[in-house]
SEMARGU-507334 format. One record per residue (C-alpha): residue number from 1; residue in three letters; x, y, z. Coordinates in steps of 0.2 Angstrom, whole numbers, always signed. Layout:
<r n="NUM" res="ala" xx="X" yy="Y" zz="Z"/>
...
***
This chain:
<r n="1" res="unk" xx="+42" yy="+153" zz="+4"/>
<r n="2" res="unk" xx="+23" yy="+158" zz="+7"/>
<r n="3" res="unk" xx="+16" yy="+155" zz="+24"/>
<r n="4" res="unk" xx="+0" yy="+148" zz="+31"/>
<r n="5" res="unk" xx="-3" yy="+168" zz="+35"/>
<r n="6" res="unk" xx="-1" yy="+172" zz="+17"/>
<r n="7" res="unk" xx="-12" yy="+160" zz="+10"/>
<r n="8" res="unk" xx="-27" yy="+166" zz="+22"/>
<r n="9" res="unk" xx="-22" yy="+186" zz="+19"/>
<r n="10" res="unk" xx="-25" yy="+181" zz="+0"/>
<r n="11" res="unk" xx="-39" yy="+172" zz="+2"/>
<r n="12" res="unk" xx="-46" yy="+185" zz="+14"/>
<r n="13" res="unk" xx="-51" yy="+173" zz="+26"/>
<r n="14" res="unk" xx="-44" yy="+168" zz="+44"/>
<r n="15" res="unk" xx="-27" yy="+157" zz="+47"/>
<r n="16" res="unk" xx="-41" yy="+144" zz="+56"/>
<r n="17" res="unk" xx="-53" yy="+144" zz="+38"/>
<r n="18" res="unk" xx="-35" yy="+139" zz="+29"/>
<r n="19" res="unk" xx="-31" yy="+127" zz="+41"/>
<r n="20" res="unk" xx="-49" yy="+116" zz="+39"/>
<r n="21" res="unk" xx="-48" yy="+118" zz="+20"/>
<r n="22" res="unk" xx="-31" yy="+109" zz="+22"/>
<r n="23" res="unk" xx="-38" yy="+96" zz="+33"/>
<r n="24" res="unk" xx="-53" yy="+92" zz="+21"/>
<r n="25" res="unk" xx="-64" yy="+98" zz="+36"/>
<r n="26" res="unk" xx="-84" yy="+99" zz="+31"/>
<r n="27" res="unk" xx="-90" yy="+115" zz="+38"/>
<r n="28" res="unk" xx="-83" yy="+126" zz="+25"/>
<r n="29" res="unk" xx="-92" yy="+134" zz="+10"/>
<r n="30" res="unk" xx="-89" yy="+128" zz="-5"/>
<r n="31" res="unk" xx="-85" yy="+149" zz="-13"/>
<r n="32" res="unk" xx="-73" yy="+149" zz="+0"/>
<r n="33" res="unk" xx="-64" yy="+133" zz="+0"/>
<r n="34" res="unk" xx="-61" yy="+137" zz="-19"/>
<r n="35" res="unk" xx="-54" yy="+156" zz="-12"/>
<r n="36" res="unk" xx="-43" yy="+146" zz="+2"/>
<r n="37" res="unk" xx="-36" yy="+131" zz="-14"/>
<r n="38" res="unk" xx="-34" yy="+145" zz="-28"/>
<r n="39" res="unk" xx="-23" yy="+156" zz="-16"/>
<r n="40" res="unk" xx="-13" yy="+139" zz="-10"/>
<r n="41" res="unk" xx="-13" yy="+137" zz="-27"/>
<r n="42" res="unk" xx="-4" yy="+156" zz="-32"/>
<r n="43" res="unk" xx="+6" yy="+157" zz="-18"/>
<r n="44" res="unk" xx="+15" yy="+138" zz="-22"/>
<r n="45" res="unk" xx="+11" yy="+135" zz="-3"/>
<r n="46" res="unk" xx="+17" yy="+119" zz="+3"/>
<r n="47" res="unk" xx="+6" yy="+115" zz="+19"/>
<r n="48" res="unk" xx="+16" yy="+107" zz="+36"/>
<r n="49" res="unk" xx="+14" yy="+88" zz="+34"/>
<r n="50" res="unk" xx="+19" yy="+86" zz="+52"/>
<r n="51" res="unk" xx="+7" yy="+99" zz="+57"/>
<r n="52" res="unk" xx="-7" yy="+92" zz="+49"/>
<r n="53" res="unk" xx="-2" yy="+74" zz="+56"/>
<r n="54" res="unk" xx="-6" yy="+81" zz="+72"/>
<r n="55" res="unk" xx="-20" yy="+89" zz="+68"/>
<r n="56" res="unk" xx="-28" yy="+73" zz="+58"/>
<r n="57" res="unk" xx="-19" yy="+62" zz="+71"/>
<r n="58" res="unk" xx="-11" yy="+54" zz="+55"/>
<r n="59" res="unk" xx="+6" yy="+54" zz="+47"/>
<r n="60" res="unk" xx="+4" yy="+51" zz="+29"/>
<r n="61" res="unk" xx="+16" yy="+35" zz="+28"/>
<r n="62" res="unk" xx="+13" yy="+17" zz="+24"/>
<r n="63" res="unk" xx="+26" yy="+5" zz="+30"/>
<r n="64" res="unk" xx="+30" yy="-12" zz="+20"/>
<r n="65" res="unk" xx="+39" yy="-28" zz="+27"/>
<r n="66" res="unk" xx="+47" yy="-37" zz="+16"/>
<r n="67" res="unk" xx="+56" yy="-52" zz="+22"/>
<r n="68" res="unk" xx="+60" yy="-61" zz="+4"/>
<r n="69" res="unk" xx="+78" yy="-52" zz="-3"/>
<r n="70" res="unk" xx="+75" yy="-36" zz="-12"/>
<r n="71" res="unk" xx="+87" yy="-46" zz="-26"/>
<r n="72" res="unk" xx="+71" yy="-58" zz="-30"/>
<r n="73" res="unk" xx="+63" yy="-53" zz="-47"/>
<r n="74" res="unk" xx="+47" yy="-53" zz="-38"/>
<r n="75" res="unk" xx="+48" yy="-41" zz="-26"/>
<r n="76" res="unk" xx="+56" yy="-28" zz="-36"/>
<r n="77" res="unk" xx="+40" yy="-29" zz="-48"/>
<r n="78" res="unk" xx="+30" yy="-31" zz="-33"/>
<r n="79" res="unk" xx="+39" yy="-14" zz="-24"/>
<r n="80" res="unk" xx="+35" yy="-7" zz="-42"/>
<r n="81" res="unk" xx="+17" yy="-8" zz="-44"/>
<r n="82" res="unk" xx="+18" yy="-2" zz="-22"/>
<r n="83" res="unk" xx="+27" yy="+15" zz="-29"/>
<r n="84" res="unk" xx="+16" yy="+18" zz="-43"/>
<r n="85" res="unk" xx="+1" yy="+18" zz="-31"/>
<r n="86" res="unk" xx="+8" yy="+30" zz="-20"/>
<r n="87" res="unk" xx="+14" yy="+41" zz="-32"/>
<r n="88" res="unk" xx="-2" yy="+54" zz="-31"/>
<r n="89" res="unk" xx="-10" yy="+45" zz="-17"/>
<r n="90" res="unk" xx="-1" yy="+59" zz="-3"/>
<r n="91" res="unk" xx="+5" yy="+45" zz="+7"/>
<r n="92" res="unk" xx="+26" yy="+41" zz="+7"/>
<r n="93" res="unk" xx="+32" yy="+23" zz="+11"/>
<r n="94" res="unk" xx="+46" yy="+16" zz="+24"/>
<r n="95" res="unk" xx="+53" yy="+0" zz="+23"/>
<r n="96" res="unk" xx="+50" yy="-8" zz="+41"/>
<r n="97" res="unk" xx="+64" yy="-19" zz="+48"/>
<r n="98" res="unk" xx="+60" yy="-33" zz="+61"/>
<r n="99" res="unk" xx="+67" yy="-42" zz="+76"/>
<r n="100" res="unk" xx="+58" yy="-57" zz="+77"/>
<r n="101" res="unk" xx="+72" yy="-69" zz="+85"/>
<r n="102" res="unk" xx="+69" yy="-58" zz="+99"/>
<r n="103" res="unk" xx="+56" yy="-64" zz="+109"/>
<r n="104" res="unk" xx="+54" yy="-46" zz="+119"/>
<r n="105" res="unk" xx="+52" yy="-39" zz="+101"/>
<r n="106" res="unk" xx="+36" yy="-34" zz="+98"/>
<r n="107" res="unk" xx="+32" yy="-28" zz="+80"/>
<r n="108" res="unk" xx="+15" yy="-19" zz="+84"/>
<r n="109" res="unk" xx="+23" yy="-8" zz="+95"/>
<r n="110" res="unk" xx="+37" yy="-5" zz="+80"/>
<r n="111" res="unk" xx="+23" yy="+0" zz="+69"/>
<r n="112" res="unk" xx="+18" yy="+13" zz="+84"/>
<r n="113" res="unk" xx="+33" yy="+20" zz="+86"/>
<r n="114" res="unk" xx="+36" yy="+23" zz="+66"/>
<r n="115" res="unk" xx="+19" yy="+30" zz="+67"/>
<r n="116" res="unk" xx="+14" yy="+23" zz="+51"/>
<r n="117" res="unk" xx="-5" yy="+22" zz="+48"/>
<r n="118" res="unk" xx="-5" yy="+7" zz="+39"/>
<r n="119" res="unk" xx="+7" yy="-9" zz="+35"/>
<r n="120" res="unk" xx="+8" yy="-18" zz="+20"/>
<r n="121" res="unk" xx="+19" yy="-35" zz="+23"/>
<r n="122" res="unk" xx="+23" yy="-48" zz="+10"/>
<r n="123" res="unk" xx="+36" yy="-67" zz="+14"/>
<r n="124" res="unk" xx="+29" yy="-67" zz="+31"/>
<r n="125" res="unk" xx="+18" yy="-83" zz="+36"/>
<r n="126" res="unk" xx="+2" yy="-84" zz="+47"/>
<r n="127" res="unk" xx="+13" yy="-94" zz="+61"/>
<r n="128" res="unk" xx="+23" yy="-80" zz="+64"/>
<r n="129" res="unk" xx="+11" yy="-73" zz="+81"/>
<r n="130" res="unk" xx="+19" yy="-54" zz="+78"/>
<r n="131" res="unk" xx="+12" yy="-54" zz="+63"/>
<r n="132" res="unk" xx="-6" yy="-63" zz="+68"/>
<r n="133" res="unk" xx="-4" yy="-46" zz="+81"/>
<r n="134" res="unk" xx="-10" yy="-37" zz="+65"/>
<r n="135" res="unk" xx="-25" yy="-45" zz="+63"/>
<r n="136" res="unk" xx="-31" yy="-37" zz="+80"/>
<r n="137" res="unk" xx="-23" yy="-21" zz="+81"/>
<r n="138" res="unk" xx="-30" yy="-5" zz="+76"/>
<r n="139" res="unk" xx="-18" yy="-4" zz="+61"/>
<r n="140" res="unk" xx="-24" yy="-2" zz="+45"/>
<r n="141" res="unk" xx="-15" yy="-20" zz="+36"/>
<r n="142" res="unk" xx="-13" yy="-29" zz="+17"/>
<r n="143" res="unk" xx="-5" yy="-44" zz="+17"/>
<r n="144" res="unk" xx="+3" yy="-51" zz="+1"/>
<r n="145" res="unk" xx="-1" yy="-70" zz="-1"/>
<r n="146" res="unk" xx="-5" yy="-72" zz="+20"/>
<r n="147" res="unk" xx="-21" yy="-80" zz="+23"/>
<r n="148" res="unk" xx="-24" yy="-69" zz="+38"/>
<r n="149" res="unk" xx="-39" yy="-56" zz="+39"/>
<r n="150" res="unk" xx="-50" yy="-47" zz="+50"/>
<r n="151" res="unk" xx="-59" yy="-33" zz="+55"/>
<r n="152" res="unk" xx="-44" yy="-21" zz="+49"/>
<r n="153" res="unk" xx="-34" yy="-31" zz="+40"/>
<r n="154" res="unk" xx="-36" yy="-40" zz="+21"/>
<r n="155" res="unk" xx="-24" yy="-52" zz="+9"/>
<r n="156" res="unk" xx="-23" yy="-52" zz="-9"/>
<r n="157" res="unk" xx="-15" yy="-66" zz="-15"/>
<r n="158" res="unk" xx="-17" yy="-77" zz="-34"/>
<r n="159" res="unk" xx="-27" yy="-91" zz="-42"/>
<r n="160" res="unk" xx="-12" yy="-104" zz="-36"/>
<r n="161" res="unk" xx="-23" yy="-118" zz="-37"/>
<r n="162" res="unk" xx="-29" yy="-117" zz="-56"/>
<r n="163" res="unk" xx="-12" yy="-107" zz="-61"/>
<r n="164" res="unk" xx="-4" yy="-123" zz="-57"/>
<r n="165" res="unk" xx="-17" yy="-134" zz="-64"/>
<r n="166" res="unk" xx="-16" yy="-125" zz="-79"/>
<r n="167" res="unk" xx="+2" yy="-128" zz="-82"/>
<r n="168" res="unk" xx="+0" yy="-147" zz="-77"/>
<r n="169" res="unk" xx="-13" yy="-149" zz="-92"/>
<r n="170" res="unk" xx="-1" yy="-138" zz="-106"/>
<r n="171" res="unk" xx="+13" yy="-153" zz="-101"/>
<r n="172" res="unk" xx="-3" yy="-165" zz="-104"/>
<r n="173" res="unk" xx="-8" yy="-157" zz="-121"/>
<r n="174" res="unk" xx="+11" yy="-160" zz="-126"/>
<r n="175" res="unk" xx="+11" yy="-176" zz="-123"/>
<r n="176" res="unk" xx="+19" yy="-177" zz="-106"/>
<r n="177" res="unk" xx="+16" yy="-189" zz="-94"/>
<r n="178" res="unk" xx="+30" yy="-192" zz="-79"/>
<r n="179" res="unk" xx="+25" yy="-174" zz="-75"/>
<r n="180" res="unk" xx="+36" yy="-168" zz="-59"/>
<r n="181" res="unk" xx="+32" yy="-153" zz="-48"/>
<r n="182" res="unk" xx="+47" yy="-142" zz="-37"/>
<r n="183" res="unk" xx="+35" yy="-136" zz="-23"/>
<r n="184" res="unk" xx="+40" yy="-120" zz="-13"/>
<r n="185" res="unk" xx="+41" yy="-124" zz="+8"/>
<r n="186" res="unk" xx="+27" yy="-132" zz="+13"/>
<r n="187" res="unk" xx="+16" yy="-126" zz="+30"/>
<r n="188" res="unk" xx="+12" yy="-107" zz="+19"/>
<r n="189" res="unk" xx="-2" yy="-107" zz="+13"/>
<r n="190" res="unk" xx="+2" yy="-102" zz="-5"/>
<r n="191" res="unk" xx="+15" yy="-115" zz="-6"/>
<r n="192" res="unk" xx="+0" yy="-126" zz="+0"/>
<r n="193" res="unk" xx="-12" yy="-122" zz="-16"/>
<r n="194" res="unk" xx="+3" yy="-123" zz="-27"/>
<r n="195" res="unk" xx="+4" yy="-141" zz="-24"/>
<r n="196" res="unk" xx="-13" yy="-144" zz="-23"/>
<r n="197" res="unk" xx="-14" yy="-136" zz="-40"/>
<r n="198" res="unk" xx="-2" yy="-150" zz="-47"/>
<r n="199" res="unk" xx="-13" yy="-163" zz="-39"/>
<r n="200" res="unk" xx="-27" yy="-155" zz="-46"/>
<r n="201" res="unk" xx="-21" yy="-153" zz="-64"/>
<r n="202" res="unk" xx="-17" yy="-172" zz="-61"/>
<r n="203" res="unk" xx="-31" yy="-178" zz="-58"/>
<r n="204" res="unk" xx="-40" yy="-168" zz="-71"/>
<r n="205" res="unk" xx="-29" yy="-176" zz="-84"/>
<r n="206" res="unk" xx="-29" yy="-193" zz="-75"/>
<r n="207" res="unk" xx="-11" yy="-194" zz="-72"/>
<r n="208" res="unk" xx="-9" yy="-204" zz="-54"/>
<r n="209" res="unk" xx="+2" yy="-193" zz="-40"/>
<r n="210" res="unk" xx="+18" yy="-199" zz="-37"/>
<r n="211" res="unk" xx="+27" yy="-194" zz="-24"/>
<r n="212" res="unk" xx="+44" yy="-196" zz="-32"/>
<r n="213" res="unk" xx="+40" yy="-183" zz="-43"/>
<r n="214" res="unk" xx="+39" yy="-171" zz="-30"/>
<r n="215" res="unk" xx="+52" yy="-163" zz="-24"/>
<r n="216" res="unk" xx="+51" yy="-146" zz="-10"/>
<r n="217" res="unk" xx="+65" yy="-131" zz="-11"/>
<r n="218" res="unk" xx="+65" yy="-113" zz="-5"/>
<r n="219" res="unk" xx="+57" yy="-104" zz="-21"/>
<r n="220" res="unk" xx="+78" yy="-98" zz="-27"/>
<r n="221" res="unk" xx="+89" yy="-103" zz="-42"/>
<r n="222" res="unk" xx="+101" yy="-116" zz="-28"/>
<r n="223" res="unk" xx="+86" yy="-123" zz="-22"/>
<r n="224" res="unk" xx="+78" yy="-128" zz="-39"/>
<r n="225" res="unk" xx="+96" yy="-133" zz="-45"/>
<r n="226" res="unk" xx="+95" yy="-145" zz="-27"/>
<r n="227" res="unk" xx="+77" yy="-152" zz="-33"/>
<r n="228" res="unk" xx="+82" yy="-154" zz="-52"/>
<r n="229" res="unk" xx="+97" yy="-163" zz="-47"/>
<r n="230" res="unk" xx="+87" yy="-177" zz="-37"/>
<r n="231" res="unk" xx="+73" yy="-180" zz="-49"/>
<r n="232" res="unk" xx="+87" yy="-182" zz="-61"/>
<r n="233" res="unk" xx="+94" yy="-196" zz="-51"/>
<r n="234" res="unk" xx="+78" yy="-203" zz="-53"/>
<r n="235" res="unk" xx="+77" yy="-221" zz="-62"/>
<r n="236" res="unk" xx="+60" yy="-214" zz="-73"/>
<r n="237" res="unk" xx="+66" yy="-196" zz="-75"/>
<r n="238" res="unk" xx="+51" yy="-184" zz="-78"/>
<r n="239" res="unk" xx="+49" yy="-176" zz="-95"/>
<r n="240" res="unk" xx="+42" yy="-161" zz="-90"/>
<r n="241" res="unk" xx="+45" yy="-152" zz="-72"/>
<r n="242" res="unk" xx="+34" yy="-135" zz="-66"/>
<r n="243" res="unk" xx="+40" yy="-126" zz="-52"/>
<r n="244" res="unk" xx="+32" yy="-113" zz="-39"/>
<r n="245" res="unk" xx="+43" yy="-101" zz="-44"/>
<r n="246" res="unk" xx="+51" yy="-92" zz="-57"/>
<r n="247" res="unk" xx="+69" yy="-91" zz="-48"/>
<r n="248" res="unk" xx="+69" yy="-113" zz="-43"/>
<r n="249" res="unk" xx="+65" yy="-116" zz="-65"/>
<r n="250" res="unk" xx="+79" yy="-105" zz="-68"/>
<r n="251" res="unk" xx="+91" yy="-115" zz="-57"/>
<r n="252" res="unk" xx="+82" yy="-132" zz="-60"/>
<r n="253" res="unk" xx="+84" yy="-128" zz="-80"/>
<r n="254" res="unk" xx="+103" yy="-122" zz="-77"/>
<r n="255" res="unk" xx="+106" yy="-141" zz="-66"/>
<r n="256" res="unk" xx="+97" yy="-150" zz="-82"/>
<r n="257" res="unk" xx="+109" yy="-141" zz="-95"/>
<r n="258" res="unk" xx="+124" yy="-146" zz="-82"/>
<r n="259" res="unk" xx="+119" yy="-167" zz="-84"/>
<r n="260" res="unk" xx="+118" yy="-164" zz="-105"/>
<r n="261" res="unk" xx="+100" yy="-163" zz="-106"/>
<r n="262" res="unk" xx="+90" yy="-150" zz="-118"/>
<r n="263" res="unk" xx="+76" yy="-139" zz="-114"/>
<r n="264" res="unk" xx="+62" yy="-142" zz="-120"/>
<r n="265" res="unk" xx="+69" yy="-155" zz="-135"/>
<r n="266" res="unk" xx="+72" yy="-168" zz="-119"/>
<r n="267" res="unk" xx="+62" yy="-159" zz="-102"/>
<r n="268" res="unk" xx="+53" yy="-147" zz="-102"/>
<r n="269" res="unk" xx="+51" yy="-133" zz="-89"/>
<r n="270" res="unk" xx="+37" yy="-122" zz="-81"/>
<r n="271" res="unk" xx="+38" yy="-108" zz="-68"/>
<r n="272" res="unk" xx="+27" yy="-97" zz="-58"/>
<r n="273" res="unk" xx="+29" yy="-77" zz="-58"/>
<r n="274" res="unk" xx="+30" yy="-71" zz="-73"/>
<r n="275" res="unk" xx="+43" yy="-61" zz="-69"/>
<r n="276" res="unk" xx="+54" yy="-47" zz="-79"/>
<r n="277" res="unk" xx="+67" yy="-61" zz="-80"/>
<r n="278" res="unk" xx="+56" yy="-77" zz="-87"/>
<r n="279" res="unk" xx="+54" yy="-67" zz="-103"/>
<r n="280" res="unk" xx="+74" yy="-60" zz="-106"/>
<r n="281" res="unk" xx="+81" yy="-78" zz="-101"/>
<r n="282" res="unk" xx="+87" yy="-91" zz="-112"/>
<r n="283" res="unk" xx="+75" yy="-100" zz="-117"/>
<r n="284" res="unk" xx="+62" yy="-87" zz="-113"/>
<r n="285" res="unk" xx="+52" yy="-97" zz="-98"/>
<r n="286" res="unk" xx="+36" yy="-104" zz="-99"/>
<r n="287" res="unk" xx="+27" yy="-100" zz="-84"/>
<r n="288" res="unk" xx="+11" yy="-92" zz="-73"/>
<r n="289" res="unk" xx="+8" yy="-78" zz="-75"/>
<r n="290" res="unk" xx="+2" yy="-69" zz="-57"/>
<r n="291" res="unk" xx="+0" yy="-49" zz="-60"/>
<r n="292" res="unk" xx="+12" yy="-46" zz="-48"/>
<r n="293" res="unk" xx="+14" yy="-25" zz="-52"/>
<r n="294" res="unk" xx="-6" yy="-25" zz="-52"/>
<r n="295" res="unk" xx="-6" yy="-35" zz="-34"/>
<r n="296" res="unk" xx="+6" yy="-20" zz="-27"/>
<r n="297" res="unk" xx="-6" yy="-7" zz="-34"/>
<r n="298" res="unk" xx="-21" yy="-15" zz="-25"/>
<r n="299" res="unk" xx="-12" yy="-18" zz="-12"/>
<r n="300" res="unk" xx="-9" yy="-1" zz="-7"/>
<r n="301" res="unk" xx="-25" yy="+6" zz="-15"/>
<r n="302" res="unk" xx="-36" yy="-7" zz="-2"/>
<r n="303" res="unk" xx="-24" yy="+0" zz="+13"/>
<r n="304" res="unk" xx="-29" yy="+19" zz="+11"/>
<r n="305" res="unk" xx="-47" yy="+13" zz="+7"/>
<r n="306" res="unk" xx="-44" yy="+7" zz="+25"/>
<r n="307" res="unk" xx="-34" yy="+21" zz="+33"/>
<r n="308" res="unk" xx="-45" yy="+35" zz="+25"/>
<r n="309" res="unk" xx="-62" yy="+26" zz="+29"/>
<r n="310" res="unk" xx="-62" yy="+15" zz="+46"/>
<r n="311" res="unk" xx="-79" yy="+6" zz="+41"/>
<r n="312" res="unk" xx="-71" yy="+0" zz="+26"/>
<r n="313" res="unk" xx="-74" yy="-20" zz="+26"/>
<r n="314" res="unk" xx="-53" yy="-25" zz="+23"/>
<r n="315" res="unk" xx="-56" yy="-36" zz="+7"/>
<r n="316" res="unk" xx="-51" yy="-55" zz="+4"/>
<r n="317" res="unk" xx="-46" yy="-54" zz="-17"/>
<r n="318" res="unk" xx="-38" yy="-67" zz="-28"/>
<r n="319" res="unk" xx="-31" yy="-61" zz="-42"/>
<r n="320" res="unk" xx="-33" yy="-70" zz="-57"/>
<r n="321" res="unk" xx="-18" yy="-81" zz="-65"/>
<r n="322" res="unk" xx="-12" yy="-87" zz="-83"/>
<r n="323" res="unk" xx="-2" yy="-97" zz="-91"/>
<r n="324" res="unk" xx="+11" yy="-87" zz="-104"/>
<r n="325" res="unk" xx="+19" yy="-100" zz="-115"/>
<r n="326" res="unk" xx="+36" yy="-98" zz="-124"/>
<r n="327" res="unk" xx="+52" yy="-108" zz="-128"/>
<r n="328" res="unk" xx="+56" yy="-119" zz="-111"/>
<r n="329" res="unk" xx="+40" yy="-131" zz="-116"/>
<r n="330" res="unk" xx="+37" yy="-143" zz="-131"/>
<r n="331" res="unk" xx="+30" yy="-159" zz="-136"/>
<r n="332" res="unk" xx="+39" yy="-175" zz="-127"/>
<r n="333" res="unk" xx="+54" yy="-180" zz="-134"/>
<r n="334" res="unk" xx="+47" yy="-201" zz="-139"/>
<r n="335" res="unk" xx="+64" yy="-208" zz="-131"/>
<r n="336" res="unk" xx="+52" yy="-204" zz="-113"/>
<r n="337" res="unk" xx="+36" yy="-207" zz="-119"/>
<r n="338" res="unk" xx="+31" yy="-222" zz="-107"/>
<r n="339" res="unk" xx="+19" yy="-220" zz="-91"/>
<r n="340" res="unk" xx="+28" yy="-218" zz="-76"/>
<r n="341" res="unk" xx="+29" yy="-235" zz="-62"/>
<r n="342" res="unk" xx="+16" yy="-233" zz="-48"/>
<r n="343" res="unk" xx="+25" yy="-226" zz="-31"/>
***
């Protein structure tokens, strides 16, 4: 294996000149920066990464907390888009696991001691005062749908408010009226313009909001199974449900199929995610579409803008949404066509 002293001897230069050409440092000549890379290049000479951390005063490594279960649809699509942007970026990933029931845990200085130059975390809200930490550390930071930024931290996060808006007026279009919505937790604030999306679309379409139709579960399949089951009960059932969440329409269609009902032909069903899944299940799902691989690509390509350049401004980006239609949605089934009672 060719050392550092081989790639200078080639390049007939000093082990010092090798060693600035490796750490991209300006005052070497162009003629001999191509001598250095085309000797490094012959020899196949695979330069220290811990060396040159110390040198650089940086490791080459991104961590990522993720909180939601790696099982989720979304966060393997989302962990997708995070690989492929590191693939020739130089930088490797490590998964950062918390304490956060402990109150003498501190995740900053977890970061520290990882000695990661930048964190990427997603399923974290801005209550959580480790993560607020972020927002004034040093550490480079991208978080994924967390309204929290600063000086070197950003967010990306979707168009909730008119994803959801948008789905509201395709149950419109079909003729649906007792429109229900199975909201994710609410206090976050993607949960938050979720709802206000459905009350939005609502109004748009001049449909009152009624409370009964809403109905508040953890974004999985048992908690829209749990929401379904209660607007089920109710005495006006809805005709058309949209949830904040691929996973909660998969279990909310599964509880409407369990009391004898058909999707669409008797309720039909929107999700949000667009994940793998919503496209392979049956009835293929009608739901938002939010770029989740894309938002894991920028994520990661904002964080090393930021490591790589310190007076990079950390950006705030919503990423567009859309709705993709297919089988779970269809025009009201007349049996429920009357206007729903006022709450």
């Amino acid at each position: 294996m060719a050392s550092i002293h081989d790639v200078a001897k080639e390049a007939g230069v000093s082990v010092a000149t090798v060693s600035k050409v490796i750490n991209d440092y300006p005052d070497v000549s162009e003629k001999t920066r191509k001598k250095v890379n085309s000797a490094i290049e012959l020899l196949k000479y695979q330069p220290n990464v811990v060396a040159r951390g110390l040198v650089k005063r940086r490791s080459w490594t991104v961590g990522v907390l993720l909180t939601v279960p790696f099982t989720n649809p979304f966060v393997a699509e989302l962990l997708e888009g995070i690989k492929t942007a590191l693939e020739n970026s130089g930088y490797d990933l490590v998964r950062l696991s918390t304490r956060f029931d402990d109150p003498t845990y501190s995740f900053i200085k977890h970061c520290r001691s990882r000695n990661v130059d930048g964190v990427v975390v997603f399923g974290e809200g801005r209550e959580n005062t480790s993560i607020q930490e972020l927002v004034t550390a040093e550490i480079p930071t991208m978080f994924i749908d967390t309204d929290l930024f600063g000086k070197r931290a950003g967010y990306i996060t979707t168009d909730n408010v008119n994803g959801v808006a948008m789905a509201v007026k395709h149950l419109y279009e079909l003729g649906h009226r007792k429109i229900a919505y199975i909201s994710g937790t609410l206090g976050p604030a993607v949960a938050n313009l979720r709802l206000d999306g459905y009350k939005e679309g609502l109004r748009l379409c001049g449909i009152p909001y009624a409370t009964i139709y809403l109905e508040v579960c953890d974004y999985s399949f048992d908690g829209g199974a749990k929401a379904a089951r209660r607007l089920l009960a109710l005495r006006e059932q809805p005709t058309g449900i949209i949830c904040a969440s691929d996973m909660s329409a998969f279990g909310a269609i599964h509880e409407i199929e369990k009391h004898g009902f058909r999707v669409p032909e008797d309720i039909s069903v929107v999700g949000f995610d667009n994940t793998y899944y919503a496209e392979v299940f049956k009835p293929s799902l009608t739901t938002v579409n939010q770029n989740i691989y894309t938002i894991g690509i920028r994520a990661i390509e904002y964080l090393i803008a930021m490591i790589e350049n310190p007076s990079y401004t950390p950006p705030v980006v919503t990423e567009p949404s859309n709705l993709i239609v297919r089988q779970t949605t269809a025009p009201v089934n007349e049996m429920y066509s009357e206007v729903p009672a006022q709450p």
